[in-house]
DRENDO-1510 file (C-alpha; in Angstrom, 1 decimal, always signed):
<recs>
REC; n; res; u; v; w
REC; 1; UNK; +18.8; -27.5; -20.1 .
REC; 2; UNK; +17.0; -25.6; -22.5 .
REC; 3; UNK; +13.9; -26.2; -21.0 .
REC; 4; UNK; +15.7; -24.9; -17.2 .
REC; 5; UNK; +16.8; -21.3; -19.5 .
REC; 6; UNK; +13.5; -21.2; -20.9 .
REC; 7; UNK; +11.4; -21.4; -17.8 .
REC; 8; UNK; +14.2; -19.1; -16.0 .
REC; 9; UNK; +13.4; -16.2; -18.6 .
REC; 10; UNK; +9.8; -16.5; -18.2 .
REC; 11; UNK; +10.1; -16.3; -14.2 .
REC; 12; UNK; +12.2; -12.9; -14.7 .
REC; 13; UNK; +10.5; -11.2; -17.5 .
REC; 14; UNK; +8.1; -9.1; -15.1 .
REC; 15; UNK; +11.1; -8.0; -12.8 .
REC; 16; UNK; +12.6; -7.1; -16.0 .
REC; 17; UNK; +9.5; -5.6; -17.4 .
REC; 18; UNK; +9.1; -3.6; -14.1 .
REC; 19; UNK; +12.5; -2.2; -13.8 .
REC; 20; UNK; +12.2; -0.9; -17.8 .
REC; 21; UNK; +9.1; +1.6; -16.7 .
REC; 22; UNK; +10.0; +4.7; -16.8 .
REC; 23; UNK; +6.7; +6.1; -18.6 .
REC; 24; UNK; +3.7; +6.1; -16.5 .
REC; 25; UNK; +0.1; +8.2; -17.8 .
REC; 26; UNK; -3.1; +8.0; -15.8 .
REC; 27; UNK; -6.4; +9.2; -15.8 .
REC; 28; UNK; -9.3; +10.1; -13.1 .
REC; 29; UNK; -12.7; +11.1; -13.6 .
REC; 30; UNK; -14.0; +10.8; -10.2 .
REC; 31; UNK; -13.8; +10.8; -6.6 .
REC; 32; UNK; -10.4; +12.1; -5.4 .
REC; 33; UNK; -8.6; +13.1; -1.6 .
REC; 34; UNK; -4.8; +14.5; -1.3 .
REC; 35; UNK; -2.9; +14.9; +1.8 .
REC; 36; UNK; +0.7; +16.9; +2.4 .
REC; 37; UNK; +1.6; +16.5; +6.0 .
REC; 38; UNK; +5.3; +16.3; +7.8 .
REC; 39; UNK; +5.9; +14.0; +9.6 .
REC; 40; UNK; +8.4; +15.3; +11.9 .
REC; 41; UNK; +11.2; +17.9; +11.3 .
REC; 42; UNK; +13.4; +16.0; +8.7 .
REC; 43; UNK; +10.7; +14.2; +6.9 .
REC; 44; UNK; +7.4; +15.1; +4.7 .
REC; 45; UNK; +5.2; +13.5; +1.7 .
REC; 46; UNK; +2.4; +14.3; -0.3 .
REC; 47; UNK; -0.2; +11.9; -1.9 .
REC; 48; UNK; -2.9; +12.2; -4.2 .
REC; 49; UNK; -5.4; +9.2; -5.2 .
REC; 50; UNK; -8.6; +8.9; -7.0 .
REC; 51; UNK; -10.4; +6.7; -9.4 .
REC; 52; UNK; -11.6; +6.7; -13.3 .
REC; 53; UNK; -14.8; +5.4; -14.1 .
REC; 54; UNK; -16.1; +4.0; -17.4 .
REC; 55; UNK; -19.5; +2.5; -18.2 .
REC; 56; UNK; -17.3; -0.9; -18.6 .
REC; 57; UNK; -14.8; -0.9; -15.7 .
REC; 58; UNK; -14.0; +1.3; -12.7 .
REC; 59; UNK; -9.5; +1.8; -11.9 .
REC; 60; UNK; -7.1; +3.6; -9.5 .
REC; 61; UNK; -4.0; +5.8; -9.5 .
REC; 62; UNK; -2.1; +6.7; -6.8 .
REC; 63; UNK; +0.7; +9.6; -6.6 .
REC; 64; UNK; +2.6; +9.9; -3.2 .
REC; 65; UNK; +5.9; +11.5; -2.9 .
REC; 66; UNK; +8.7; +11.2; +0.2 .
REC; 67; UNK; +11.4; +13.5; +1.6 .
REC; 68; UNK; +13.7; +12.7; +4.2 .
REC; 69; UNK; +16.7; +14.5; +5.1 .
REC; 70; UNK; +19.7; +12.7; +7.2 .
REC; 71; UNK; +20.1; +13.8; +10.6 .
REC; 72; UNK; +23.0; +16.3; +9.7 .
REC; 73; UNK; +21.4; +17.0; +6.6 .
REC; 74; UNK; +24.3; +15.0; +4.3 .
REC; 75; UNK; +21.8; +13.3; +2.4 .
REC; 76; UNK; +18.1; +13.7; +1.5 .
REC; 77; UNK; +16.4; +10.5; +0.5 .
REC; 78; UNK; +13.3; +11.0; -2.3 .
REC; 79; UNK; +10.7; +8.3; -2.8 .
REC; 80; UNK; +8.4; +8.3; -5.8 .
REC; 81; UNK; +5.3; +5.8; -6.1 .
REC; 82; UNK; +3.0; +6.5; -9.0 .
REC; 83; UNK; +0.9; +4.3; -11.0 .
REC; 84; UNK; -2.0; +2.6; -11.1 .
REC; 85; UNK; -3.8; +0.2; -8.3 .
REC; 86; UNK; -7.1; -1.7; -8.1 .
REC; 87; UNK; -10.2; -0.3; -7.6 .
REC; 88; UNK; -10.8; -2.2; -4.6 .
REC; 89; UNK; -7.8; -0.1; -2.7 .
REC; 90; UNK; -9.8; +3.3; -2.8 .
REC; 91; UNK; -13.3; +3.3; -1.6 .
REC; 92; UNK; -15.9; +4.9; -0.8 .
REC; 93; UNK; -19.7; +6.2; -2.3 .
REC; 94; UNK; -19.4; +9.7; -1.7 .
REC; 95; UNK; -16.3; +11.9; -2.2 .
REC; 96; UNK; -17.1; +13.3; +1.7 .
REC; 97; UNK; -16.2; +10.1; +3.2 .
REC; 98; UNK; -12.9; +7.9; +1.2 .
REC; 99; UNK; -10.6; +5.4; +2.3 .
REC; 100; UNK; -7.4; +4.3; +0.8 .
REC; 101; UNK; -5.8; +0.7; +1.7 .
REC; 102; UNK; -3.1; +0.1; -0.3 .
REC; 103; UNK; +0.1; -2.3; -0.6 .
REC; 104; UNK; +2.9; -1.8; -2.5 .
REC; 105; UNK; +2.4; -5.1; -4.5 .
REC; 106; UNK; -0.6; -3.6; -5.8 .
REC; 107; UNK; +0.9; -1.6; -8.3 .
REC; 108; UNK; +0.1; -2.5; -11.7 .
REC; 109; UNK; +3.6; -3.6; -13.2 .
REC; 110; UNK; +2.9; -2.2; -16.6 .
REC; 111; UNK; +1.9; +1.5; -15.7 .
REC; 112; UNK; +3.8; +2.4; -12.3 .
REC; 113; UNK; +6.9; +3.8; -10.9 .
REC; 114; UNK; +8.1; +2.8; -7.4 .
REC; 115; UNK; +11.7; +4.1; -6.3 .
REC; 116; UNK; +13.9; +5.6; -4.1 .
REC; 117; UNK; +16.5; +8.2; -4.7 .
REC; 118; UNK; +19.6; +9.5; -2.3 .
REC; 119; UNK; +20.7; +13.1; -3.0 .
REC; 120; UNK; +24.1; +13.1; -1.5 .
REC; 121; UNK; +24.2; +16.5; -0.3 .
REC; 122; UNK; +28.1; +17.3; +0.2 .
REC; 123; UNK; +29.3; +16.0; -3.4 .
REC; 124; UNK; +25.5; +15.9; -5.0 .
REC; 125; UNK; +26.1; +12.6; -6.4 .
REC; 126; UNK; +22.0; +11.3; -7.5 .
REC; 127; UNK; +22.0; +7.3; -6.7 .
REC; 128; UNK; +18.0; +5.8; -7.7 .
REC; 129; UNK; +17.2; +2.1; -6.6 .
REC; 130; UNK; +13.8; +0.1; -5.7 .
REC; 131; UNK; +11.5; +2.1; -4.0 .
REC; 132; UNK; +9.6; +0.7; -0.5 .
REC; 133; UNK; +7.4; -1.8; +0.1 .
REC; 134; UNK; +4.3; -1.6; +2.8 .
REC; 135; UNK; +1.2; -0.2; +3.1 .
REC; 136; UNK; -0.8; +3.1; +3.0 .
REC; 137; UNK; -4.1; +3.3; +5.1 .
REC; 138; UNK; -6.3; +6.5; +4.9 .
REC; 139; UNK; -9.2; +7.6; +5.9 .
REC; 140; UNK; -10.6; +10.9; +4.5 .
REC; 141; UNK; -13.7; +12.8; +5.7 .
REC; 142; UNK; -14.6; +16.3; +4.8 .
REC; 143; UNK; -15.2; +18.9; +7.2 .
REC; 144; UNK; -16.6; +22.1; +5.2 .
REC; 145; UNK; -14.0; +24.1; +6.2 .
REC; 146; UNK; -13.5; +25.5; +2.3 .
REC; 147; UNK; -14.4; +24.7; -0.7 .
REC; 148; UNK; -12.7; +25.4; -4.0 .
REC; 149; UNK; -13.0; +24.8; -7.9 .
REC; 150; UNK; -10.2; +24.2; -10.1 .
REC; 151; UNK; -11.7; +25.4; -14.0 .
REC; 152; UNK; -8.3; +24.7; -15.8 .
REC; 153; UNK; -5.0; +23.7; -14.1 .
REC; 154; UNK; -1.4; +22.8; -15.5 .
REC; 155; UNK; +1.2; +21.8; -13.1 .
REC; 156; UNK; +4.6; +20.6; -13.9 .
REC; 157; UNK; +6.6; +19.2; -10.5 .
REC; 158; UNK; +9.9; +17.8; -10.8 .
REC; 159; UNK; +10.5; +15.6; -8.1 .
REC; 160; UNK; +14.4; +14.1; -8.2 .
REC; 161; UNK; +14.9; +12.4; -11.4 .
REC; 162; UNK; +10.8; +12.5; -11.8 .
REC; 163; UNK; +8.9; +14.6; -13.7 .
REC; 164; UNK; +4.9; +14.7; -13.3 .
REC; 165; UNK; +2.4; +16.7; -15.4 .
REC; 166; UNK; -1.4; +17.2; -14.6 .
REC; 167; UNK; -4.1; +18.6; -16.1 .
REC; 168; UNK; -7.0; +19.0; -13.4 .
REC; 169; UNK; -10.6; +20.4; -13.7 .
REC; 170; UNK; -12.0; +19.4; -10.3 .
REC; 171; UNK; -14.1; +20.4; -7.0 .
REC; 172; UNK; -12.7; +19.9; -3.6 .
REC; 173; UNK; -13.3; +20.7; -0.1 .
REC; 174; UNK; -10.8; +20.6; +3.3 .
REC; 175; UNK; -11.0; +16.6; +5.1 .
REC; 176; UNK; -9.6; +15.5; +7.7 .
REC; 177; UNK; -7.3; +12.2; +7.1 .
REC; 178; UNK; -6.0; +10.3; +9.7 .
REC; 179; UNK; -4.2; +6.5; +9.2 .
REC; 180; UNK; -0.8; +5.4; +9.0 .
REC; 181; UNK; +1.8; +5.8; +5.8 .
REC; 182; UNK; +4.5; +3.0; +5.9 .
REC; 183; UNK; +3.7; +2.6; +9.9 .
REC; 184; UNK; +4.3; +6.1; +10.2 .
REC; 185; UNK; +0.9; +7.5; +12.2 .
REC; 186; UNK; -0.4; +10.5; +10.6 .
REC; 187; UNK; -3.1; +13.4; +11.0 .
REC; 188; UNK; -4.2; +16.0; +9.0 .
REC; 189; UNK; -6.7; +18.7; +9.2 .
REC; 190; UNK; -6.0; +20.1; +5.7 .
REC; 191; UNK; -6.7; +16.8; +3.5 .
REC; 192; UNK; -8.6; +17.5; +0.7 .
REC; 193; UNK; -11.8; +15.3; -0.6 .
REC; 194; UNK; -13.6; +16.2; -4.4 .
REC; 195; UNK; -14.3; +15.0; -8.0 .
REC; 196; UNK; -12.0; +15.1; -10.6 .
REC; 197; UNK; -14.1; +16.5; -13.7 .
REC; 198; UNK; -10.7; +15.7; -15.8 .
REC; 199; UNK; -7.1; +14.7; -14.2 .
REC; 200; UNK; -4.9; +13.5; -17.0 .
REC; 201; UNK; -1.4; +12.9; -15.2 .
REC; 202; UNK; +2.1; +11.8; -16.8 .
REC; 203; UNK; +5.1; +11.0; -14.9 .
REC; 204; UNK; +9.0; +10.2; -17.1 .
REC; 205; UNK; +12.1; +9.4; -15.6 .
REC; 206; UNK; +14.6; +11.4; -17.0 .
REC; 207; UNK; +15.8; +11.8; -19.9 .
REC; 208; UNK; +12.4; +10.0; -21.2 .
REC; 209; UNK; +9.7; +13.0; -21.1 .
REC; 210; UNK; +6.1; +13.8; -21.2 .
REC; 211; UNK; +4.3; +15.3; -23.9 .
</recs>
C-alpha cells in the first residue's frame, strides 16, 4: 500500500506542480512576429512569439491572449497562454519569413501559464479554470509595408487576473500571417515580423506580482 501512495504522488506531482504556476519570466533575443486580429464580432486575440539564442542552446516563448464575449454579452470569456515552448515550434532563418506550430502540451510545465477566465458580466463574479488545449499554426511573411524601431519600451497589460510586463528594444516591419488559431482560420495583413534586440517579459497571477 505504501508503495500504491507512493507511486500515486509521483504520477500527480506535475499536475500539481502545473496548477501552483503562477510566476512566469521569459526572455527573447531574436527573431520575433505578433498578430492582433478579430475573429468575428464577439471574439479577438493577440499573440506574440519569438526565440532567445545563446552560444549553448536556442528556446521559445509564446504570449497569446483571447476574448470572447457571449452572444448577449452576459459573460466575456478570457484565455491567457504564456510561457515557454521548444525551439522546434517557431522557425524560420530570417525574421521575413517565420512559422509557428505549436500544441498546447508543449508548454514547459515549470515556466507557463495556460487558463481560462469567465467575467460574468451582470453580477461580475471572476471564475479562472484550465485554459484550452489545441494547436496554433502561423505563417508570417513580411511585406515592407512599414518599418519601425522600438529604442526603449515599458508596457504593463493587465489581462483578467494577469498581469504582463515587457521591456522591448526591437526592429519590426508589417507581415502578413495567415494559419489557423484553435481551428479558427485567420488572416492578417498587419502581422508584424523583427528582432528582439532585448524582450524581458513577466507575467503574475494576482495577488503574486512582477518586479
Amino acid at each position: 500500500m505504501k508503495r500504491l501512495f507512493v507511486l500515486i504522488a509521483l504520477v500527480l506531482l506535475p499536475v500539481a506542480m502545473v496548477a501552483q504556476v503562477t510566476h512566469v519570466n521569459l526572455s527573447q533575443n531574436d527573431a520575433s512576429a505578433s498578430v492582433s486580429v478579430s475573429t468575428s464580432s464577439l471574439s479577438s486575440f493577440s499573440l506574440q512569439v519569438g526565440r532567445n539564442v545563446t552560444k549553448t542552446s536556442s528556446t521559445a516563448s509564446i504570449n497569446f491572449s483571447s476574448f470572447t464575449f457571449a452572444a448577449d454579452f452576459s459573460s466575456l470569456t478570457i484565455v491567457n497562454i504564456i510561457g515557454a515552448i521548444p525551439a522546434a515550434d517557431f522557425t524560420g532563418t530570417t525574421a521575413s519569413n517565420l512559422a509557428l506550430n505549436f500544441n498546447t502540451t508543449d508548454l514547459d510545465p515549470m515556466n507557463s501559464i495556460n487558463q481560462t477566465c469567465t467575467l460574468d458580466l451582470v453580477t461580475f463574479n471572476f471564475t479562472c479554470g484550465a485554459g484550452p488545449t489545441g494547436t496554433i499554426s502561423l505563417t508570417f511573411t513580411a511585406n515592407n509595408g512599414q518599418r519601425t524601431q522600438i529604442l526603449a519600451e515599458e508596457t504593463v497589460v493587465t489581462v483578467g487576473n494577469l498581469t504582463t510586463r515587457q521591456h522591448v528594444r526591437s526592429d519590426n516591419g508589417t507581415a502578413n500571417a495567415t494559419g489557423t488559431v484553435f481551428g479558427t482560420s485567420v488572416s492578417s495583413t498587419n502581422a508584424l515580423v523583427g528582432t528582439d534586440r532585448t524582450r524581458t517579459i513577466c507575467s503574475a497571477i494576482a495577488p503574486d506580482t512582477c518586479p
